[in-house]
N, C-alpha and C positions, 0 to 999 in steps of 0.2 A: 705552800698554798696551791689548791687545786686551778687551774684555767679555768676560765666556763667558755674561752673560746674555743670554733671549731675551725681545723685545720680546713686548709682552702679543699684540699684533696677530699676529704669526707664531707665537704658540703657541695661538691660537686654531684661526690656518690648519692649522697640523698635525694639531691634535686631528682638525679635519673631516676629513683625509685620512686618518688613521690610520681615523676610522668607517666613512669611504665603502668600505677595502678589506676591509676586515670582513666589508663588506654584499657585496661583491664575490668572495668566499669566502674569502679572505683570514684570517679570524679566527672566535672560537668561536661567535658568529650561528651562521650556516651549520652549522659543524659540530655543534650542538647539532640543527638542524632536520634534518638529514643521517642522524642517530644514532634517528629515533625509528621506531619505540617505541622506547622504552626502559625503559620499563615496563608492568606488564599494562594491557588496554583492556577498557572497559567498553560493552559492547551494551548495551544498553537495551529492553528490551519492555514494551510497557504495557498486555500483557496476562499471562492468567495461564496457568504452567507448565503444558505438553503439548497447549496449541493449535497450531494449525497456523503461526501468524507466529513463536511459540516454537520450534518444530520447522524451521522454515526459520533463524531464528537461530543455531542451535545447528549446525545443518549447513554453513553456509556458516561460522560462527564457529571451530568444529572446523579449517577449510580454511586459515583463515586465522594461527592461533595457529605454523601447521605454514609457513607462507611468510613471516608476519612476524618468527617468531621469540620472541615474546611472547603467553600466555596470552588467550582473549578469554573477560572475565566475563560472561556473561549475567546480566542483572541484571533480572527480574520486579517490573514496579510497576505492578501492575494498579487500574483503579477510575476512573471517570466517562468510562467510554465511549475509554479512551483518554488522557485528557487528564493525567491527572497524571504518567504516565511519559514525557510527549512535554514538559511544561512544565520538568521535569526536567531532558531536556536542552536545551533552548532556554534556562535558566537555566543550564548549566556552564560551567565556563571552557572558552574555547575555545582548546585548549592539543591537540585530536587526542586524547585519552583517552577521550571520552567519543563514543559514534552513539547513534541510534535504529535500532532495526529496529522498521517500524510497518506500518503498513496505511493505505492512502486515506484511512479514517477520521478517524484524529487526524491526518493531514498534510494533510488538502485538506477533506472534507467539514465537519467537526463545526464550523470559523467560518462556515458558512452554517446550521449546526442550531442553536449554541447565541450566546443574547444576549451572553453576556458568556465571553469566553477568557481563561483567564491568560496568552498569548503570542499572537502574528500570525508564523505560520508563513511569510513572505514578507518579515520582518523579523526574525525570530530564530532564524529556522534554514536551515541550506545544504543545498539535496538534493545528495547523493552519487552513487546509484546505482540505478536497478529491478533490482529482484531477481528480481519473477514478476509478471506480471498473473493476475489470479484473476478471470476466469472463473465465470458459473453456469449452473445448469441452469434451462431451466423445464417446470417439473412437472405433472401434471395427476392426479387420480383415475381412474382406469380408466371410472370409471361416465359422465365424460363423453365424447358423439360425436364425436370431433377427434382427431387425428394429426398434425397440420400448424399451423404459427403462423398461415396465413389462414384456416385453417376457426374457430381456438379465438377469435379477434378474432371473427369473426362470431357464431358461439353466443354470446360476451360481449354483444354488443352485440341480442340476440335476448331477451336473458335479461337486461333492463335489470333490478336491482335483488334478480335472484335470487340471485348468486355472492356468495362470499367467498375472499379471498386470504389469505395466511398471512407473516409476516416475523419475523426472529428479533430483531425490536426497533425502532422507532420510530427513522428516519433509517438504518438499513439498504438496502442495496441494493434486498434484498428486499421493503421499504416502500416506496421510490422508483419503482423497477422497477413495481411491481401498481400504483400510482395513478396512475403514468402511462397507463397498460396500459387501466384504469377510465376516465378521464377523454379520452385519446384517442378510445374508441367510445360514449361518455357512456352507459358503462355500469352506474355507480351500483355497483359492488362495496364490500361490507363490508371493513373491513379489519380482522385479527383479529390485535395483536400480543403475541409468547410470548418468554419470557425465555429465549434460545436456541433453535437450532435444531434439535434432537433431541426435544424438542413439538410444535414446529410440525410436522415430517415422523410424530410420533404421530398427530395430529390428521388429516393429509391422508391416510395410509393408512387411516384410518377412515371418513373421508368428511367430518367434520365443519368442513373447509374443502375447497374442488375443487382451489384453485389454490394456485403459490406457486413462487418463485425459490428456489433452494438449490444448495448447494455438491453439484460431483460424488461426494466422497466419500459425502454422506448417501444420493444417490440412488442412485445404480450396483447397489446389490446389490439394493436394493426394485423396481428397474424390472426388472433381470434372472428374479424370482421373479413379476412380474406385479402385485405390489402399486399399483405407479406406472407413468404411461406418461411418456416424457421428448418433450418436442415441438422442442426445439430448446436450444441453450446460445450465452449473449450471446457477446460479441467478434466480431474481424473475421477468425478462424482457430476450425478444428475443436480439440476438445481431445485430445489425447493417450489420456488413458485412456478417451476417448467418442471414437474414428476413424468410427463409423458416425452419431453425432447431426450435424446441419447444424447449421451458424450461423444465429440469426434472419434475418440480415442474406441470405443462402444464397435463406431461405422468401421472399423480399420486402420482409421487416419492416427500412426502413431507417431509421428514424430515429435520433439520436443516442442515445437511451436504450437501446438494444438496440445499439449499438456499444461505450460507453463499458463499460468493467471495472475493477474495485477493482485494489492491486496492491499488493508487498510492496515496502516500500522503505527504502532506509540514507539517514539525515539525520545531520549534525554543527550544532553550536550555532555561527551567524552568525557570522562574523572567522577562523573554524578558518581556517589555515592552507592557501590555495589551496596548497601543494606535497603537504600533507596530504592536501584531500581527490581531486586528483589519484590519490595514489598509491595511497588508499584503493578509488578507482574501477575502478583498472584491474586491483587484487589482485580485487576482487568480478567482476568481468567474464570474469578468467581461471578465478575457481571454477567460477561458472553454467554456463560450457563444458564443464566436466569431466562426463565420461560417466557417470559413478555421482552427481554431484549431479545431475543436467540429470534421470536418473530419478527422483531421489527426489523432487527438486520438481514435475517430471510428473507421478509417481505418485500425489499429493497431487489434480489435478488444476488443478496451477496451469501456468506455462509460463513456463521458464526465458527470464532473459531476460539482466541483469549490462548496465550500460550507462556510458556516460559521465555528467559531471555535465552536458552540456551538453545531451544529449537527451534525461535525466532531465525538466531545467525545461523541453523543447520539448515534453512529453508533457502535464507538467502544465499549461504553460499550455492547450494546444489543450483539456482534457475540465472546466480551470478553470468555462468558462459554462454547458458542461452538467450541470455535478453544480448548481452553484446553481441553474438553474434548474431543475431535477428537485424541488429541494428544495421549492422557493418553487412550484412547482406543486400539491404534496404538502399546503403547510400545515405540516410538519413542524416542531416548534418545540422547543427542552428548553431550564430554565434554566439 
């Protein structure tokens, strides 16, 4: 009389095959990974409601709720520069629920400003997507002789120890940017840092600093009424809302510091799910195109961009050396 049991050895083998076709799409694997979302998703900012990375969140979040199918929370956890809403998600499960939408800052600079991080953003989190490079202006007080990026290098360096520059915070662009700018023509400029950027542009229409890097939005209206004059804006393209300012890079000014720009960008916590953040990329890439976001993130003066995850890390590696060294030329240091 026949057995009908099965030897321990072939029901091992089965097991395997029954897994492998599972994995194969076969079984609910797949089709759980197939099905998502499947519930709402949480953005993440780590700054605070009605800034501009907030306003890019929401807009492109908005786009997205409408092609996934599933609500996107914007979720505000502002405080230390960034850092506790980016360690946030470098800490969540990496199950596709949770992104960042952040800024250069907490994804690339702040491990070369600060001693001690509560994550390693090259070990705990996966870039998804650029959203915008951002872009600034640089500014000048009317009262000084210059027009142009090579006249204002020269007056710097003419005027060892008489200028001061202006940044909306200590490891800012606009920090990095002026002491390089100082140290380049060993020009000895004061650096005068204001807890945001709507004092510092007080301060520079007054006179009581000359110079200083800023976002296009702060400048555009003060240069159009005379208050400011604009000499040029970083990156290696004109901005949109500035089609008449030249690129530094335009004036002569080539060096990496006048090339490199901050940017907006989607990160997921390490292990997410490569189909995830694939499909995450290619939803972001199809918004940034859309003619009504491609304005509003223009408008802002940033510039659409929506990318793969793969030219996301070939960005960041390539501006990886020069933001540290920017840094570490700076002195710039916070605990």
């Amino acid at each position: 009389m026949q057995s009908h049991l099965v030897d321990p050895s072939r029901r091992q083998w089965l097991a395997r095959t029954a897994f492998a076709g599972a994995s194969l799409g076969f079984g609910p694997l797949v089709r759980a990974q197939a099905a998502w979302p499947g519930r709402p998703v949480r953005l993440i900012v780590p700054f605070n409601a009605g800034g501009a990375t907030d306003i890019v969140a929401r807009v492109v979040g908005e786009k997205l709720s409408s092609r996934l199918g599933q609500p996107m929370l914007v979720d505000n956890r502002s405080g230390a520069g960034g850092i506790l809403g980016t360690e946030a998600v470098a800490k969540a499960p990496a199950d596709g629920y949770t992104f960042a939408v952040s800024l250069s800052t907490s994804l690339l600079i702040n491990q070369f400003l600060y001693q001690k991080l509560p994550y390693d953003p090259r070990r705990d989190l996966s870039l998804v997507s650029l959203i915008a490079s951002a872009p600034v202006t640089l500014a000048v007080h009317p009262s000084l002789p210059v027009r142009n990026g090579p006249e204002l290098l020269a007056y710097i360096k003419q005027n060892k120890g008489k200028l001061s520059y202006g940044s909306w915070g200590i490891g800012s662009y606009a920090h990095l940017g002026g002491a390089f700018m100082s140290r380049s023509q060993d020009a000895d400029m004061a650096h005068a840092a204001y807890r945001g950027e709507a004092p510092m542009l007080q301060d520079l229409i007054g006179g009581q600093i000359k110079i200083a890097f800023a976002s296009a939005l702060g400048t555009k209206a003060h240069a159009a009424a005379g208050k400011l004059r604009l000499i040029g804006v970083t990156g290696e393209q004109r901005m949109g809302i500035l089609p008449d300012v030249p690129t530094l890079q335009e004036q002569g000014l080539k060096d990496d510091a006048y090339r490199v720009v901050g940017f907006v960008g989607m990160a997921a916590p390490a292990r997410t799910p490569a189909e995830i953040v694939q499909r995450m990329a290619r939803e972001v890439g199809a918004i940034c195109a859309l003619p009504d976001v491609r304005e509003r993130i223009e408008g802002m003066g940033f510039r659409s961009v929506g990318s793969t995850p793969e030219a996301f890390a070939a960005a960041y590696r390539k501006d990886w050396p020069v933001w540290e060294a920017l840094v570490k030329q700076s002195g710039a240091q916070l605990d």
